[in-house]
C-alpha positions as CSV (number, residue, x, y, z in Angstrom):
1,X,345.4,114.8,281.3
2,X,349.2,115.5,281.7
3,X,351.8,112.5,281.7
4,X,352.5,113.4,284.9
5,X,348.4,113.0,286.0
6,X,348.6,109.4,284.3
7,X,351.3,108.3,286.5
8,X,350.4,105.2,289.1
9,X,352.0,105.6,292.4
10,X,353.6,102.1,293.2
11,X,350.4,101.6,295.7
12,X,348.3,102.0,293.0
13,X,349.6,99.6,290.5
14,X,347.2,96.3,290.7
15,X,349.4,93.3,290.2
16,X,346.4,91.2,290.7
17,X,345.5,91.9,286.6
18,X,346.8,88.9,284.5
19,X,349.7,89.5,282.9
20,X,348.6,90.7,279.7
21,X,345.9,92.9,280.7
22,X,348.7,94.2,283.0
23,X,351.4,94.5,279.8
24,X,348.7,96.6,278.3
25,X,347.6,98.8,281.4
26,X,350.9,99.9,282.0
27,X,353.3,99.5,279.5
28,X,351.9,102.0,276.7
29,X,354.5,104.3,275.4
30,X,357.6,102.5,277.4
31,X,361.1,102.2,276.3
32,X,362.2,98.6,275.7
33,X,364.0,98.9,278.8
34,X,361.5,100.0,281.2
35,X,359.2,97.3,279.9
36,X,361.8,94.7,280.9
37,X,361.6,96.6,284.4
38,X,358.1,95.9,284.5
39,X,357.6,92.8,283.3
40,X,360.0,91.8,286.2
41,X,358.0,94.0,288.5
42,X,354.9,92.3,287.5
43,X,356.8,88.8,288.2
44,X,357.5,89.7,291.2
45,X,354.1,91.2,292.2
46,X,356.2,94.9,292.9
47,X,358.2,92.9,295.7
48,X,362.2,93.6,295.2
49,X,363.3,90.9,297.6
50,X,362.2,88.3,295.3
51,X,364.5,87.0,292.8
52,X,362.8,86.0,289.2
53,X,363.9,83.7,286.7
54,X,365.2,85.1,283.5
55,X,363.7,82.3,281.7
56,X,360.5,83.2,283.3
57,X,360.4,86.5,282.0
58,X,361.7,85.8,278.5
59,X,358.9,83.3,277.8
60,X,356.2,85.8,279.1
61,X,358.2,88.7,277.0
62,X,358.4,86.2,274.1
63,X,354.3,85.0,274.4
64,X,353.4,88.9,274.4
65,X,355.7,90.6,271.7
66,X,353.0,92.5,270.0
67,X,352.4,93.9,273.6
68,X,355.8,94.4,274.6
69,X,356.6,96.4,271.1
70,X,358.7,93.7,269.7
71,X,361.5,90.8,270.2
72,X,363.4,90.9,273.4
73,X,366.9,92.6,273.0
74,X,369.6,91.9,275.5
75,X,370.7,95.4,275.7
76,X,367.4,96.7,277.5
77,X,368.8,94.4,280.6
78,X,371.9,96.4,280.4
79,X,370.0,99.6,280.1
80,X,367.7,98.5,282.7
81,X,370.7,98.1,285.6
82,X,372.2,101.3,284.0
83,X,369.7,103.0,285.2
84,X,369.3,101.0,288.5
85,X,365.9,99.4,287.7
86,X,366.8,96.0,287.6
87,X,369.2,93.6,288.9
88,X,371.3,90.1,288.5
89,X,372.4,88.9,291.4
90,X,373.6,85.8,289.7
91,X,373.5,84.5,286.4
92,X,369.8,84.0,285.0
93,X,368.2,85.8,287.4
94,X,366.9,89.3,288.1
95,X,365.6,91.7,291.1
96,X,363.7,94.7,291.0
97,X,365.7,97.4,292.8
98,X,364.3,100.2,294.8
99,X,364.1,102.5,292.5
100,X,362.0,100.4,289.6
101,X,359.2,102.8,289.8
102,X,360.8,105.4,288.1
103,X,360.2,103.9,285.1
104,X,356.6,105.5,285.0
């Protein structure tokens, strides 16, 4: 199958899996970035009104770094809101923004 077959449509995307299972579903072949974006998506169960913790998602990041392809670098949050994935409405915490999806 193409990438483009492979591809979940944001219905599609079970946020019911744990996290890990979840990490591993989804995240094969992502930029560091984009797993950042969907880490926070899968904190937030896809949901961009909620806001998540930063702390939150660098303890999951940091339990999973074989998973995630490594230690957490700040510079994927600031690629991640480049590219209008993410958020920060404040300090320490994120929002998905509408366009998270397009990380897949």
């Amino acid at each position: 199958p193409t990438r483009k077959e492979t591809v979940p449509a944001v219905g599609q995307i079970d946020f019911s899996l744990p996290i890990r299972p979840f990490i591993k579903k989804y995240a094969n072949g992502m930029s560091g970035p984009k797993r950042l974006a969907l880490l926070v998506a899968r904190v937030a169960e896809g949901d961009n009104s909620v806001q998540v913790q930063r702390s939150e998602v660098m303890k999951l990041w940091g339990r999973m770094t074989s998973l995630m392809g490594g230690a957490f670098n700040s510079a994927y949050e600031t690629r991640a809101r480049d590219n209008g994935w993410i958020g920060s409405p404040k300090a320490g915490l994120y929002e998905l923004l509408r366009g998270w999806n397009e990380i897949f």
